[in-house]
C-alpha positions as CSV (number, residue, x, y, z in Angstrom):
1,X,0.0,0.0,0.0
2,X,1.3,3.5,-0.9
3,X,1.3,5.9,2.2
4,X,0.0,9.2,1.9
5,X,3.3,11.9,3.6
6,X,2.2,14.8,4.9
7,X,1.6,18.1,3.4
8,X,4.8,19.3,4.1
9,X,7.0,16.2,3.5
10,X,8.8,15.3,0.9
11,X,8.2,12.4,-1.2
12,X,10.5,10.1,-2.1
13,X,10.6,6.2,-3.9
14,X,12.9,3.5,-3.6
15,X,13.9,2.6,-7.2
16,X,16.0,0.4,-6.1
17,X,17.6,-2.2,-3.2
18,X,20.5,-5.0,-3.8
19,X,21.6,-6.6,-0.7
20,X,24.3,-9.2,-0.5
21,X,25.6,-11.2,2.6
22,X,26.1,-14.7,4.2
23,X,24.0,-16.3,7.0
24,X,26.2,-18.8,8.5
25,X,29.0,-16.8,9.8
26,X,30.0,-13.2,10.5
27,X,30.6,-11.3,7.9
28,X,30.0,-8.0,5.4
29,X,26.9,-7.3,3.8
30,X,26.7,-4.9,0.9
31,X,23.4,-2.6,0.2
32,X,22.5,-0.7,-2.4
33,X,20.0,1.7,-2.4
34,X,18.9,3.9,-5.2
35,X,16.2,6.4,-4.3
36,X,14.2,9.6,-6.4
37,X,12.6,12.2,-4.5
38,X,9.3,12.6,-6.4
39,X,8.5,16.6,-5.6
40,X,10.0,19.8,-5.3
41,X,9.2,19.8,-1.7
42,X,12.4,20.6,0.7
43,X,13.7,17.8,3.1
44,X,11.9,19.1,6.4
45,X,14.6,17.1,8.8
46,X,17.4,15.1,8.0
47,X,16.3,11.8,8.7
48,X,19.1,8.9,9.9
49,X,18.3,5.7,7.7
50,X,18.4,2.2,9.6
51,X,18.4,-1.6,7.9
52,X,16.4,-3.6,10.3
53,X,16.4,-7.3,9.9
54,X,13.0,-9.0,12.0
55,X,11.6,-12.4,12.1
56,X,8.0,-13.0,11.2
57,X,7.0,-12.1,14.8
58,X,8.5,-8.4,14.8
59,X,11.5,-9.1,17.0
60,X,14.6,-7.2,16.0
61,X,17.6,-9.4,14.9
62,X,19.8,-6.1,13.7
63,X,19.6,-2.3,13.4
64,X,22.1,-0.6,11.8
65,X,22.6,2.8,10.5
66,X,22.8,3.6,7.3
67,X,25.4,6.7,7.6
68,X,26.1,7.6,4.0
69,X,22.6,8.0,2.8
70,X,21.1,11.1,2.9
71,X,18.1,12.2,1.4
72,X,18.9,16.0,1.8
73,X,21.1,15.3,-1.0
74,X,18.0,14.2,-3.4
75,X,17.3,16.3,-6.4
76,X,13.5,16.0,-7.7
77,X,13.8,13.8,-10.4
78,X,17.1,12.2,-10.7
79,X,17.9,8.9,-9.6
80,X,20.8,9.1,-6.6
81,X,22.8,5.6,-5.6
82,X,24.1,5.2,-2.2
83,X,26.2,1.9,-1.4
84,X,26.7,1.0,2.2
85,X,29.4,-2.2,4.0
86,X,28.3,-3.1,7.0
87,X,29.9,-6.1,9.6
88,X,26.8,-8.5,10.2
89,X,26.4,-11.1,12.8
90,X,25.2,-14.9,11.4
91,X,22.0,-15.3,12.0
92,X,19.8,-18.9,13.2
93,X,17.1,-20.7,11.2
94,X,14.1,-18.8,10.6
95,X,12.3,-16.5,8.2
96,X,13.5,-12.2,8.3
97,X,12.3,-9.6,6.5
98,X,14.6,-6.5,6.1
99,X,13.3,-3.1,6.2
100,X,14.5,0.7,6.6
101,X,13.6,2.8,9.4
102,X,13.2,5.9,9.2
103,X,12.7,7.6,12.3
104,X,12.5,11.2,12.7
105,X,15.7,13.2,14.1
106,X,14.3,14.6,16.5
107,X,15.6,12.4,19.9
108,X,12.4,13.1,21.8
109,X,10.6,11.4,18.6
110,X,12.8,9.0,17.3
111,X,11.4,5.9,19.0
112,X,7.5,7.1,18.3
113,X,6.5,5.4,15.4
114,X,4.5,7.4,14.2
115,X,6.8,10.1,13.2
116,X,8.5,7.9,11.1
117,X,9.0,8.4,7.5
118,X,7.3,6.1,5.0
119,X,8.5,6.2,1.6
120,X,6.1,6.5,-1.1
121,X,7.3,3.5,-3.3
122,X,4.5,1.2,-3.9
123,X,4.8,-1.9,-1.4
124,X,7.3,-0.3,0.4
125,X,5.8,1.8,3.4
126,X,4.1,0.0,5.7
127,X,1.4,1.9,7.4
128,X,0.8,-1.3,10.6
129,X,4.8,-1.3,11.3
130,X,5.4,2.2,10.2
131,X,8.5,0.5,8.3
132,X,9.9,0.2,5.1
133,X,10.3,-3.6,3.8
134,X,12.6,-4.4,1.0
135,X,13.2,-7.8,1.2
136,X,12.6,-11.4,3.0
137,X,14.6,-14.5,3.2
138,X,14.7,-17.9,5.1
139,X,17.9,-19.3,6.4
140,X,17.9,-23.2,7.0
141,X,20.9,-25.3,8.2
């Protein structure tokens, strides 16, 4: 479902999301992310992005930040790649979705999910978790 921002938020879509890593040990997972900010409307806040990998039931596996993306940087119309390394722990059986949090920068708001930032990709923002998913896997041994 496509979430509706508010008035004086920018909108912007996830074109595209690569993510490479292993399960079985520790090691380095790669993202990709290519977003396009769909307005002319300024960046209110300059949002920290998270990857959040969940199981099925909610419960958070990893959060990590996302340092070198930054939608402030967007331009309304063109395409903008940001590539991200992060260490990542293995993980156990199960099913995990991954997803982007966006939570607002202000501290006071950050854990209140409903100032999170849903982007306006179609499937993407999820208006129940107030997340972003991109992706699910299973990991069997």
């Amino acid at each position: 479902m496509k979430s509706t921002p508010a008035p004086d938020e920018s909108q912007i879509a996830l074109n595209r999301a690569e993510l490479s890593f292993k399960t079985k040990d520790d090691n380095w997972m790669r993202i990709v992310l290519r977003f396009t900010k769909l307005d002319g409307v300024p960046i209110s806040e300059p949002r920290p992005v998270y990857i959040a990998v969940d199981d099925d039931a909610g419960h958070n596996f990893i959060r990590r930040p996302l340092p070198g993306v930054n939608f402030a940087s967007l331009t309304q119309g063109q395409p903008a790649e940001f590539l991200e390394r992060l260490r990542m722990p293995a993980l156990r059986p199960g099913h995990y979705q991954i997803k982007l949090w966006i939570p607002s920068a202000e501290p006071a708001l950050k854990f209140n999910a409903a100032h999170n930032f849903l982007l306006s990709s179609v499937g993407v923002g999820d208006e129940a978790s107030k997340l972003n998913a991109i992706a699910a896997f299973s990991v069997a041994r």
